[in-house]
Structure formats: structure tokens, C-alpha cells
N, CA and C atoms as an extended XYZ file, in Angstrom:
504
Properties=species:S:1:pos:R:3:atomname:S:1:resname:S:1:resid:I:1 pbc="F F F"
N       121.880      111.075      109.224 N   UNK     1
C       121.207      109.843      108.844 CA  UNK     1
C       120.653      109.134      110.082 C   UNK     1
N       121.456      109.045      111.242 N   UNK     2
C       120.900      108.438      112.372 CA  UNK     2
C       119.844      109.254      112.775 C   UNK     2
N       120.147      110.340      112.858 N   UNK     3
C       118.502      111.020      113.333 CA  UNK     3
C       117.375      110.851      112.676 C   UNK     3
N       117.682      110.684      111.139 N   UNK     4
C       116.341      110.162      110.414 CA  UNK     4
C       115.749      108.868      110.981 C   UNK     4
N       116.685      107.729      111.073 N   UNK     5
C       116.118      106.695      111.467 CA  UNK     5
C       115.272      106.493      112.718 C   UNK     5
N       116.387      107.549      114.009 N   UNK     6
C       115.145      107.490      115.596 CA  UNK     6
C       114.202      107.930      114.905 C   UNK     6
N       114.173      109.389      114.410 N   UNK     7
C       112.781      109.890      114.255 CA  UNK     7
C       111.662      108.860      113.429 C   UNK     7
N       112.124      108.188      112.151 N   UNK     8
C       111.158      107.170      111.787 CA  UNK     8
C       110.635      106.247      112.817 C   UNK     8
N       111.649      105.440      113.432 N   UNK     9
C       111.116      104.571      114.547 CA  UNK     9
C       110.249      105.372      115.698 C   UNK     9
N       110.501      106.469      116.202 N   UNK    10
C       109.310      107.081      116.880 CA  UNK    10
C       108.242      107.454      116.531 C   UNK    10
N       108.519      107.709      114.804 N   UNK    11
C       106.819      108.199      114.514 CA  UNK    11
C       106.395      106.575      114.286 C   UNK    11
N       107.080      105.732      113.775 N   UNK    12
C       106.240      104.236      113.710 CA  UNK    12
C       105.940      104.067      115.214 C   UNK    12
N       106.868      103.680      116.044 N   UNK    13
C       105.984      102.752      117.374 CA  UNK    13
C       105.057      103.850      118.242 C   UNK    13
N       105.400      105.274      117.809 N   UNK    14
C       104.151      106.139      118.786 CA  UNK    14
C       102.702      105.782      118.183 C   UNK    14
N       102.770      105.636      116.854 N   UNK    15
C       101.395      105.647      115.844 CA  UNK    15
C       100.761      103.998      115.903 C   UNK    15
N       101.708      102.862      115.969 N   UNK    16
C       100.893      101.562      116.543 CA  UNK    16
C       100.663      101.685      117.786 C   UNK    16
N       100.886      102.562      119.121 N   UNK    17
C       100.750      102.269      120.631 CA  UNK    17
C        98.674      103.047      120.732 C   UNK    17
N        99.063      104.070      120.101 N   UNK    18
C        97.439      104.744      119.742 CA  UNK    18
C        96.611      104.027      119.247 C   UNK    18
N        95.340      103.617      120.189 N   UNK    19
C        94.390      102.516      119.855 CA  UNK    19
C        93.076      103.311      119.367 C   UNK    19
N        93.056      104.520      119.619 N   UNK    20
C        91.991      105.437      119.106 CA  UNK    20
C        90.922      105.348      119.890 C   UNK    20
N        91.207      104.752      121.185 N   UNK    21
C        90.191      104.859      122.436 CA  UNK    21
C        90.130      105.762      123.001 C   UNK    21
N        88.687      106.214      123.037 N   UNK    22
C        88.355      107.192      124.465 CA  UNK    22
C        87.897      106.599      125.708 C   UNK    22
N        88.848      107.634      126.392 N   UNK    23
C        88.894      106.865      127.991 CA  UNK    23
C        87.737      106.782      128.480 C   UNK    23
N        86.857      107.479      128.065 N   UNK    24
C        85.480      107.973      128.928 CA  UNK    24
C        84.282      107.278      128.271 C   UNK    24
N        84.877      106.057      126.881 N   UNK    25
C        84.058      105.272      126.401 CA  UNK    25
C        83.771      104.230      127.150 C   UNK    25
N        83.023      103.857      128.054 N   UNK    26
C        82.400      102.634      128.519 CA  UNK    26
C        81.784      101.637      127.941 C   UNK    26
N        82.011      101.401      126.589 N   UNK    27
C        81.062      100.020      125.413 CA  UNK    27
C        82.602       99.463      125.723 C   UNK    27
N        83.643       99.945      126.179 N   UNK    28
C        85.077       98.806      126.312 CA  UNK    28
C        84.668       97.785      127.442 C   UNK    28
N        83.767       98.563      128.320 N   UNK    29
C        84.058       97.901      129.602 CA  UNK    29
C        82.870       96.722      129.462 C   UNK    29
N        82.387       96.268      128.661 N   UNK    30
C        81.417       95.576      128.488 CA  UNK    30
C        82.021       94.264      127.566 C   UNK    30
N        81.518       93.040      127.702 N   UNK    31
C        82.441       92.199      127.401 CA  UNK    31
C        82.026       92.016      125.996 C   UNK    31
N        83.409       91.185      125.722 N   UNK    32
C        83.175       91.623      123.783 CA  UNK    32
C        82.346       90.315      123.283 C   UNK    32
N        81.527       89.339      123.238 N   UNK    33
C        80.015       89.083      123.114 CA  UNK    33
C        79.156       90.265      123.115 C   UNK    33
N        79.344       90.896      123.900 N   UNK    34
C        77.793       92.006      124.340 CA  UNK    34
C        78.062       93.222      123.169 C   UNK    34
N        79.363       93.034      122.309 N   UNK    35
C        79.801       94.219      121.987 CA  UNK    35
C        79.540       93.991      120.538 C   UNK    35
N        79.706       92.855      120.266 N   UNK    36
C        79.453       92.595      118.681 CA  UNK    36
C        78.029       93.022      118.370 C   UNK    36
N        78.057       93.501      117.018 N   UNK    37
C        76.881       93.716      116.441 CA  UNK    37
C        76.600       93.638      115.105 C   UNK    37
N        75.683       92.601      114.695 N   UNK    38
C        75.885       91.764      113.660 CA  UNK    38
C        74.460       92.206      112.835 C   UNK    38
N        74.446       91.998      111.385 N   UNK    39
C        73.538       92.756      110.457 CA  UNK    39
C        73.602       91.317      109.047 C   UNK    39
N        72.338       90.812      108.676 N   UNK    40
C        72.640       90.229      107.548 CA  UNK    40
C        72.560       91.326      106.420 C   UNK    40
N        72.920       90.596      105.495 N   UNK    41
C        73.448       91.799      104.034 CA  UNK    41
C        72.177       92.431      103.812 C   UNK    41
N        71.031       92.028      104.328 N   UNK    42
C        69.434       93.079      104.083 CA  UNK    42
C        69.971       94.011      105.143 C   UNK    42
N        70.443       93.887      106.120 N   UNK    43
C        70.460       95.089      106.677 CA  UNK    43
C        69.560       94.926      108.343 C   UNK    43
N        69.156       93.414      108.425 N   UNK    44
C        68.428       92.785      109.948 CA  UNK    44
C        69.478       92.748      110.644 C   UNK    44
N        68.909       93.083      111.688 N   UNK    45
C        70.116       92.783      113.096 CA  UNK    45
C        70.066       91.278      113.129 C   UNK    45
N        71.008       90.796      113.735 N   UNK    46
C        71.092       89.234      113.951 CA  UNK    46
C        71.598       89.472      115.628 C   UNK    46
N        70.998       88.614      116.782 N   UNK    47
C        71.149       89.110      117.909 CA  UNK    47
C        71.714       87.398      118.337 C   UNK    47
N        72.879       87.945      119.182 N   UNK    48
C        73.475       86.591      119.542 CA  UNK    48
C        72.464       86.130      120.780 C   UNK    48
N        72.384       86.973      120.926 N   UNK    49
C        71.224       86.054      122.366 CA  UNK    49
C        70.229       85.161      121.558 C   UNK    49
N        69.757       85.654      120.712 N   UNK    50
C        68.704       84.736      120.255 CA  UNK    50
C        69.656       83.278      119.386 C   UNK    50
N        70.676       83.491      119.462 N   UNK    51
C        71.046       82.016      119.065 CA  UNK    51
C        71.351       81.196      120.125 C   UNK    51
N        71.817       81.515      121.522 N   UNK    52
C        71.913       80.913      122.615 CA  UNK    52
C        70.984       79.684      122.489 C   UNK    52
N        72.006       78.751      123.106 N   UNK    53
C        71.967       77.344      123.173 CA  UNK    53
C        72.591       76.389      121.616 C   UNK    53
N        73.128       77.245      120.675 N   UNK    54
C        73.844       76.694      119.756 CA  UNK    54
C        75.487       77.607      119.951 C   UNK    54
N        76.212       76.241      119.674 N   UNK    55
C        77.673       76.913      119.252 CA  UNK    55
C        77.752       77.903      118.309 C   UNK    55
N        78.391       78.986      118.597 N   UNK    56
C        78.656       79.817      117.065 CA  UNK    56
C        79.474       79.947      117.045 C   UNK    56
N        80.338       80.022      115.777 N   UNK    57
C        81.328       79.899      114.704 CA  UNK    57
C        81.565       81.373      113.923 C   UNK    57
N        82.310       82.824      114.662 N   UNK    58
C        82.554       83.619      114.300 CA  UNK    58
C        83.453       84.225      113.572 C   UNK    58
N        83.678       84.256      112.494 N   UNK    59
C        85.113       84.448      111.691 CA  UNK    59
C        84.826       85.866      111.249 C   UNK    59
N        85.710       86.692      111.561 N   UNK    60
C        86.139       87.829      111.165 CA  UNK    60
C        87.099       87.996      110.143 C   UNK    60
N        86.394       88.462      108.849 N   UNK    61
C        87.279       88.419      107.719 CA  UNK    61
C        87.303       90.076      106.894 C   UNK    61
N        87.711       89.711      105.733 N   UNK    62
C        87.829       91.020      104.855 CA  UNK    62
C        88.158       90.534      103.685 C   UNK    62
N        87.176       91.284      102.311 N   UNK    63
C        87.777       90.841      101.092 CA  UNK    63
C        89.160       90.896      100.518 C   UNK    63
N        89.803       91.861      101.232 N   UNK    64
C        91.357       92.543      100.992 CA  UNK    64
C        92.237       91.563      101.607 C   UNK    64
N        91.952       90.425      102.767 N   UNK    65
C        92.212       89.606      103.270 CA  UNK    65
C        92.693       88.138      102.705 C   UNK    65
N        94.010       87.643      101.968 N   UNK    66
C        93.687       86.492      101.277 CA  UNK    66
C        94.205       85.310      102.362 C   UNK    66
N        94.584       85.512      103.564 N   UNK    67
C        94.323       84.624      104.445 CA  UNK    67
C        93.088       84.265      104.738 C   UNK    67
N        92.329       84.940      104.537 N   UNK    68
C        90.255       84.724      105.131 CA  UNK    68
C        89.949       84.466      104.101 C   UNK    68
N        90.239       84.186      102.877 N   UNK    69
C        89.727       83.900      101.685 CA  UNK    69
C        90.668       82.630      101.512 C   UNK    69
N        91.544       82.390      101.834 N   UNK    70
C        91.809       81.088      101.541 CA  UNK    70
C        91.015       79.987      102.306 C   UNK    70
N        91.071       80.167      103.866 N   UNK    71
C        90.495       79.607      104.431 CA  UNK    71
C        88.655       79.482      104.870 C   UNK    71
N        88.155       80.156      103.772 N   UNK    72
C        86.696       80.066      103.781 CA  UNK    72
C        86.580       78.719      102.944 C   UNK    72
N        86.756       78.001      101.647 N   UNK    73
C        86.493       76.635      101.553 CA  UNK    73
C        86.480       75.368      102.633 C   UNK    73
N        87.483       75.895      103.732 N   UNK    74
C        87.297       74.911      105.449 CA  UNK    74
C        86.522       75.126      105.715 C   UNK    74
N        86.081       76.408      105.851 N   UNK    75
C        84.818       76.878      106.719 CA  UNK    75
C        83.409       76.380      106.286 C   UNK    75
N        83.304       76.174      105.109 N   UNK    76
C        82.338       75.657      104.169 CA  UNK    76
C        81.993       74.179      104.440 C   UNK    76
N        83.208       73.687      104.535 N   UNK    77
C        83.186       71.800      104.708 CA  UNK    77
C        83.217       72.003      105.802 C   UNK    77
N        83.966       72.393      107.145 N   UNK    78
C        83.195       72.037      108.169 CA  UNK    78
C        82.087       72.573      108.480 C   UNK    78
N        81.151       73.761      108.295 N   UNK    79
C        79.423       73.952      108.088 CA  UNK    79
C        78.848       72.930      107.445 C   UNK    79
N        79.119       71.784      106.301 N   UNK    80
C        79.099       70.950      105.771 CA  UNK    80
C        78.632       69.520      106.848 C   UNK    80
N        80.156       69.561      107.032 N   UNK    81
C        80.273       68.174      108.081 CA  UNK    81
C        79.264       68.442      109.702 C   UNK    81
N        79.037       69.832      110.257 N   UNK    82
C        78.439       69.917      111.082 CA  UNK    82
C        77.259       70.581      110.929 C   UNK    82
N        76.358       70.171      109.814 N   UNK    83
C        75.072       70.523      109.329 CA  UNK    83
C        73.751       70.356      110.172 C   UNK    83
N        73.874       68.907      111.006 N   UNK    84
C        73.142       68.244      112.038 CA  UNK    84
C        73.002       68.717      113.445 C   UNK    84
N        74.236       69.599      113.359 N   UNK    85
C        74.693       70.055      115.031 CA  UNK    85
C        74.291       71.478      115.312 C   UNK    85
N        74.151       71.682      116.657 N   UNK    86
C        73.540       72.826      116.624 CA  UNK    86
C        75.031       73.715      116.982 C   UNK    86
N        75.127       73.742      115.527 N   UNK    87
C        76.426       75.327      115.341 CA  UNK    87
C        75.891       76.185      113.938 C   UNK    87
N        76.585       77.074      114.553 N   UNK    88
C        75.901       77.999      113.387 CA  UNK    88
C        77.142       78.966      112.877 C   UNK    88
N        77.475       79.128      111.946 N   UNK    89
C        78.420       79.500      111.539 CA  UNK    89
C        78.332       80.839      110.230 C   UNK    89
N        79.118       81.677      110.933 N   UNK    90
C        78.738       83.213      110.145 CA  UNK    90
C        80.337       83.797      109.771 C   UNK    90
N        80.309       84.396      108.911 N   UNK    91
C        81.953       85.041      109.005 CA  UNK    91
C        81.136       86.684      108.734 C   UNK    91
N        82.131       87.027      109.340 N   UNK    92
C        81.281       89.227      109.445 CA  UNK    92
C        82.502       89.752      109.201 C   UNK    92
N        82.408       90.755      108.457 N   UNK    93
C        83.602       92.060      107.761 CA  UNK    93
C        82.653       93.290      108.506 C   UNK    93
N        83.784       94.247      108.517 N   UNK    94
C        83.009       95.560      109.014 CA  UNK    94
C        83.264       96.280      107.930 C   UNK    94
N        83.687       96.013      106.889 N   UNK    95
C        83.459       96.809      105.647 CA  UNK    95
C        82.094       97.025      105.066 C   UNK    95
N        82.254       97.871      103.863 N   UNK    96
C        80.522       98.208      103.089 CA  UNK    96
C        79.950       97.214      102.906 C   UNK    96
N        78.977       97.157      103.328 N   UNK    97
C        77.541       95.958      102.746 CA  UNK    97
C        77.869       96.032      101.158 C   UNK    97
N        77.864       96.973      100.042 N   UNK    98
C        77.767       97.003       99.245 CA  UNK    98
C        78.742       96.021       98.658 C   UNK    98
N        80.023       96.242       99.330 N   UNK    99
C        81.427       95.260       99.003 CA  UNK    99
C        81.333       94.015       99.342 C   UNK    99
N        80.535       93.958      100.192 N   UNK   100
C        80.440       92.584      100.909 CA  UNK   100
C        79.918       91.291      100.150 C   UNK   100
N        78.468       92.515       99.474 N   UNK   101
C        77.322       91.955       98.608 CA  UNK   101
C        78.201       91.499       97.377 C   UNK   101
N        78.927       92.040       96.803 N   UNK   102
C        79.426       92.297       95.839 CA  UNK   102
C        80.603       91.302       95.517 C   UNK   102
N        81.496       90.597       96.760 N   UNK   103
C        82.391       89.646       96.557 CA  UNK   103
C        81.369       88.591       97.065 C   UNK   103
N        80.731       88.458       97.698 N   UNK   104
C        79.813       87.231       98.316 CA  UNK   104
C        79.391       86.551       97.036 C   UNK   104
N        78.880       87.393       95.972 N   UNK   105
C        78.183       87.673       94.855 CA  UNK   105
C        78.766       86.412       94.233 C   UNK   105
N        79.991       86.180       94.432 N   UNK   106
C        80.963       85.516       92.878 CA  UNK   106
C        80.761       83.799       94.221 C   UNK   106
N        80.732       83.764       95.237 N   UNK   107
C        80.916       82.805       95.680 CA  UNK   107
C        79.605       81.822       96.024 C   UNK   107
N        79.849       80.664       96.457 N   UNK   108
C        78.437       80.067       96.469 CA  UNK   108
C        79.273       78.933       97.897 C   UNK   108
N        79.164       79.562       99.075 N   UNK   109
C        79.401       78.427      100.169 CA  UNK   109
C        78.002       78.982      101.012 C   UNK   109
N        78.049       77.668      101.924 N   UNK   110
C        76.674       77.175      102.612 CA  UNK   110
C        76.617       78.003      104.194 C   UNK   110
N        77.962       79.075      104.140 N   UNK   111
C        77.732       79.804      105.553 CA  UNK   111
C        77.207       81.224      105.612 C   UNK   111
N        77.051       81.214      106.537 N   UNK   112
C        75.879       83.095      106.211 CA  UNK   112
C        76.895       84.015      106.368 C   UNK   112
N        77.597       85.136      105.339 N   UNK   113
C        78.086       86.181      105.466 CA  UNK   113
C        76.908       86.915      106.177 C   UNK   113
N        77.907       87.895      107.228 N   UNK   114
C        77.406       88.887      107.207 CA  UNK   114
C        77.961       90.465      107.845 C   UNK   114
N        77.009       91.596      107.800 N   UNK   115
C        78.092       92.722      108.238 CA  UNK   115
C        77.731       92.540      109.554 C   UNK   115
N        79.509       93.023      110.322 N   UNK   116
C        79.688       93.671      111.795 CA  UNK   116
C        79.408       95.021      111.497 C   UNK   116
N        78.279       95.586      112.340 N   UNK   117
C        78.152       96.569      112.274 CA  UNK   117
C        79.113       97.448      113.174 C   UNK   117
N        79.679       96.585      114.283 N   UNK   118
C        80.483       97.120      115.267 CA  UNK   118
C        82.042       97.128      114.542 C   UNK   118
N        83.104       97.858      114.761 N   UNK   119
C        84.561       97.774      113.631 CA  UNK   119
C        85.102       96.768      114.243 C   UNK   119
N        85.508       96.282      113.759 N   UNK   120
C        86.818       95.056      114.326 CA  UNK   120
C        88.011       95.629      115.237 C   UNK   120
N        88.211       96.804      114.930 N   UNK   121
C        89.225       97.984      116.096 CA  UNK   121
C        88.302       98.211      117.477 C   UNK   121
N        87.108       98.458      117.478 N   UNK   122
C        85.968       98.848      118.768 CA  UNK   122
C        86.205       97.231      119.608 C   UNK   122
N        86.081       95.986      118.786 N   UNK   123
C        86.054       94.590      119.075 CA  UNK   123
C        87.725       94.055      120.064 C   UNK   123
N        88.644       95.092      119.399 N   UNK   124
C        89.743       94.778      119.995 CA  UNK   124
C        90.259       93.427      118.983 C   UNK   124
N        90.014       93.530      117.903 N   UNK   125
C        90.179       92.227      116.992 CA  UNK   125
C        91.845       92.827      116.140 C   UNK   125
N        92.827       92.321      116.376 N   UNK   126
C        94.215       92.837      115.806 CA  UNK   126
C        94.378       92.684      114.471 C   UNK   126
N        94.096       91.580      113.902 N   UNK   127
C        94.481       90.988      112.962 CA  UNK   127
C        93.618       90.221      112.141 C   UNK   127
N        93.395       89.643      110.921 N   UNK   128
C        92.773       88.668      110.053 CA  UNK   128
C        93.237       87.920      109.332 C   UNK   128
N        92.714       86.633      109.713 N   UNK   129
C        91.123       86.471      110.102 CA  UNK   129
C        91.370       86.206      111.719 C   UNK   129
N        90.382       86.228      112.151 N   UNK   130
C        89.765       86.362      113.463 CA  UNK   130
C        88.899       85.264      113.646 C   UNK   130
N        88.992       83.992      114.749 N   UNK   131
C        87.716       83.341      114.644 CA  UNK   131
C        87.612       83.376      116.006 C   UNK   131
N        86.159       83.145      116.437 N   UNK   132
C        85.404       83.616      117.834 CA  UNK   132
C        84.801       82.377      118.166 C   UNK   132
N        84.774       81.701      119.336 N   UNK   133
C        83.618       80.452      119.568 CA  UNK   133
C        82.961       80.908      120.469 C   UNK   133
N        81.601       81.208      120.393 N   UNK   134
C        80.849       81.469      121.523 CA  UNK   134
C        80.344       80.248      121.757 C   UNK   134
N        80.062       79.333      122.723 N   UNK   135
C        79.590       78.541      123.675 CA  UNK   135
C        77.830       78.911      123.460 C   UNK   135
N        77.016       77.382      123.545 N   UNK   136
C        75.668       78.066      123.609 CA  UNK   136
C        75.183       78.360      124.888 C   UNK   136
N        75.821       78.543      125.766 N   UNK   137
C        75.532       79.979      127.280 CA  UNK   137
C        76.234       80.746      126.679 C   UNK   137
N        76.249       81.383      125.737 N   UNK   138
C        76.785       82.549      125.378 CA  UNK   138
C        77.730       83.659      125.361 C   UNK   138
N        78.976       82.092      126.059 N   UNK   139
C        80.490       82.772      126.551 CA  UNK   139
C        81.809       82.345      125.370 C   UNK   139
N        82.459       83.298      125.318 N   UNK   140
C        83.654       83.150      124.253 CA  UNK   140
C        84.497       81.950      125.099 C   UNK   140
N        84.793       80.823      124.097 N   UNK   141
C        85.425       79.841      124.477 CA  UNK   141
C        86.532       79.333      123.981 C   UNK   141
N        86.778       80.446      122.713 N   UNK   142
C        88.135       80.279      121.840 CA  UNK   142
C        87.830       81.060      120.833 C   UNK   142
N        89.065       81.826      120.860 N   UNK   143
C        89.305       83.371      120.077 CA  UNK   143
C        90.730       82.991      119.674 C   UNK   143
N        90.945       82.808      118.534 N   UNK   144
C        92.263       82.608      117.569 CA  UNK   144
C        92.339       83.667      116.608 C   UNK   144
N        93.654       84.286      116.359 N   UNK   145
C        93.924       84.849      114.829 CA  UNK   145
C        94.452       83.895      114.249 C   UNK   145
N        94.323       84.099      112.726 N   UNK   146
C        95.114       83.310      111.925 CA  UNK   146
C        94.362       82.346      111.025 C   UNK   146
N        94.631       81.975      109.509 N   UNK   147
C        93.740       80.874      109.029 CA  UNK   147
C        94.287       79.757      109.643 C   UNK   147
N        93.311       78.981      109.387 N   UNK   148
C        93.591       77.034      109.692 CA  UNK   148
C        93.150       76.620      108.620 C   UNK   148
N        92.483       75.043      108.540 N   UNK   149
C        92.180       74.192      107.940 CA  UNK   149
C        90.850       73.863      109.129 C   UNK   149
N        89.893       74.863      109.334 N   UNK   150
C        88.649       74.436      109.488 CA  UNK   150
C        87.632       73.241      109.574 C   UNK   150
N        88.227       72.416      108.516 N   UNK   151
C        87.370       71.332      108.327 CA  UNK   151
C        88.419       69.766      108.363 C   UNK   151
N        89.585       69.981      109.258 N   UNK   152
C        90.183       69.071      109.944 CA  UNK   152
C        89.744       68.175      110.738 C   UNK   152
N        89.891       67.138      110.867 N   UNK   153
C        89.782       65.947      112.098 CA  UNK   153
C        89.519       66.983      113.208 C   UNK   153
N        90.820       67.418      113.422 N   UNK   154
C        91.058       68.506      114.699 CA  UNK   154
C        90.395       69.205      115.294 C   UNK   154
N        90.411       69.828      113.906 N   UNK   155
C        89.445       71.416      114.349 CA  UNK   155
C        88.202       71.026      114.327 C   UNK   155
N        87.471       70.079      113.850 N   UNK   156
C        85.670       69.526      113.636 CA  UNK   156
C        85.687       68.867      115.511 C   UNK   156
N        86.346       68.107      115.996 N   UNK   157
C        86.567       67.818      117.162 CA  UNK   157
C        86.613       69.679      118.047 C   UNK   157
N        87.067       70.519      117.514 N   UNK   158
C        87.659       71.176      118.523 CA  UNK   158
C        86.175       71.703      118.768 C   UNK   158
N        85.216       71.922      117.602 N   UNK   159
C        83.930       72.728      117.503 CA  UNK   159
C        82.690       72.137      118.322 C   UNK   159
N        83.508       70.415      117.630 N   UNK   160
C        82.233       69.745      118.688 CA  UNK   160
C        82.772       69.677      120.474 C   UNK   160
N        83.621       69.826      120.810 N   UNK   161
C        83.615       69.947      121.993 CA  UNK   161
C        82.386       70.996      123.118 C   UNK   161
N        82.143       72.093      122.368 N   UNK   162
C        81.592       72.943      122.965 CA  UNK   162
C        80.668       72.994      122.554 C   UNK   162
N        79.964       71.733      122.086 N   UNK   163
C        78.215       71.622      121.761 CA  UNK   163
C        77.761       71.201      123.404 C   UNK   163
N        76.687       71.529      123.593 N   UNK   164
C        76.204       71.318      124.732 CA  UNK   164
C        75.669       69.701      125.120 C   UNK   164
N        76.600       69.634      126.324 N   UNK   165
C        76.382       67.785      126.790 CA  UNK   165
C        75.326       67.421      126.102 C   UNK   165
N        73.936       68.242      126.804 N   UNK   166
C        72.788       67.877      126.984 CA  UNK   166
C        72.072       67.524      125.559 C   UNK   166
N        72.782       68.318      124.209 N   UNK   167
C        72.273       67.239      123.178 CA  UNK   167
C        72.941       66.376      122.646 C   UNK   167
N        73.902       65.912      123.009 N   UNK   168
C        74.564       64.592      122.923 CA  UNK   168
C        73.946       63.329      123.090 C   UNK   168
């Protein structure tokens, strides 16, 4: 019986330590802004450079996800409350467009789904949901797992912090 158990615990922690990286892949060594790659549900690239000079608001979710599904009604009211500001706010699954289309379908909030074309494993993203703040110079300025309450005192403060002085 004890040998069953090492052997389970070795095939579990050998099989989470394997990240499914190749060493000789160099898209790691490139920083993960440059790495995302984003598609609206037609199937257009959406290029973060071209949003530079607005905050963005990246949430990494999944329909299978009911932490990212609880917390998309925050996400909604604060896109809501920061309608005026230059943030822009997207949540991306690397699952099928078709699935995507398909649960988006039943919902009606005011933020742009859309597909990562890049996997959330290539991203180095562990867990969901995932939210990303890129800065409008176009640097990650807060990367959290976990839902919140989005559309908090708090968190609406935390978003406007990293709007740029200069349109203040």
C-alpha cells in the first residue's frame, strides 16, 4: 500500500513540474505584452500597440470557469463607471471561437470578448481568471489571479491610477 501511494505522489508532482516548454523556444524570452495575441470573434487581430496610450483591462477567462463568470457583472459596471476614461477593457479565452460565440451569445455586457489566439499555458497564465493591466506605454502594471469585485471603490481607484497624468 505504501508503495502505491510514493508511486501516485511521483506520478502527480513529476506531471505538474512539466510545463511543456521547449528549451530552444525563444517567444518565452520575449516579454509577455509582446506575446499576447488577441483576435475579435470575426477573427481580426486586435494589436495592443495600437491601443497604446489607453489603460487596458485584460481578463483571462473560460466558459468552464465559474470564478470568471461570476465576476464578469464587475467587469461590466466598472467598463460602465469608466466609460469616459481612456481604458479599454477586453476579457480573452483561448478556447474555440465557436464556444466563445456561443456563451457570449446568452449574455449582453458592454465589454469586448475576445479570442487569445496565443494559449494561456504559452502566456505563463496558471490559473482563472487572470487579470492583466497594461499601462498606456504599454507595460504590465498589475497581473492578479483570482476573481474580485471589479467595480469596487477600490478596484475603480486601482484602474484609475494608471490612466495617464497627462489626461487628467
Amino acid at each position: 500500500m505504501r508503495h502505491w501511494i510514493v508511486l501516485i505522489f511521483a506520478l502527480a508532482f513529476g506531471c505538474s513540474t512539466q510545463d511543456g516548454k521547449n528549451e530552444n523556444d525563444s517567444s518565452t524570452d520575449k516579454p509577455l505584452v509582446e506575446r499576447i495575441s488577441l483576435k475579435d470573434l470575426n477573427g481580426n487581430s486586435i494589436e495592443l500597440s495600437d491601443l497604446k496610450g489607453k489603460v487596458i483591462f485584460l481578463n483571462f477567462w473560460a466558459t468552464w470557469c465559474k470564478p470568471c463568470v461570476k465576476e464578469m457583472p464587475s467587469i461590466d459596471k466598472a467598463s460602465e463607471l469608466l466609460k469616459n476614461e481612456p481604458v479599454v477593457f477586453l476579457a480573452a479565452s483561448d478556447e474555440e471561437v465557436e464556444k466563445i460565440k456561443k456563451f457570449v451569445s446568452k449574455l449582453s455586457y458592454r465589454f469586448q470578448f475576445v479570442h487569445s489566439a496565443t494559449s494561456v499555458f504559452d502566456l505563463d497564465i496558471k490559473a482563472l481568471p487572470t487579470t492583466i493591466i497594461i499601462s498606456p506605454e504599454g507595460k504590465i502594471v498589475f497581473n492578479e489571479i483570482g476573481g474580485r469585485d471589479w467595480s469596487s471603490k477600490k478596484n475603480i481607484e486601482l484602474i484609475k491610477k494608471f490612466i495617464s497624468p497627462a489626461h487628467e
